[in-house]
Steps between C-alpha positions, in 0.01 A plus 500: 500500500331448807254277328787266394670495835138365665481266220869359592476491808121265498673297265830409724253431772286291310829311384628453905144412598500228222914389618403442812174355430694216295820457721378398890850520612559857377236587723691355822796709348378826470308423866885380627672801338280740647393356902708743694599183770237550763239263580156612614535531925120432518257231302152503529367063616487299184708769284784427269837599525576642144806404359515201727472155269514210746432333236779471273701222428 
């Protein structure tokens, strides 16, 4: 039982690793869905600001 709970559970990680691998914009999703609305108070010179595309169209 335990065996085939292990082997379920690798196997719906393997398929979200693989979803997200193939789909860039469900990455900014799940990243969107979960930022809890704060940005960082301090950056180190140089450093990005995660989250933060000034690129986009």
């Amino acid at each position: 039982m335990k065996a085939d709970a292990v082997r379920l559970a690798a196997q719906a990680e393997a398929e979200a690793i693989k979803a997200l691998r193939n789909n860039p914009g469900l990455v900014a999703l799940t990243q969107a869905e979960r930022w809890g609305g704060q940005l960082l108070r301090t950056t180190l010179p140089g450093g990005s600001i995660p989250m933060l595309d000034l690129n986009a169209n």
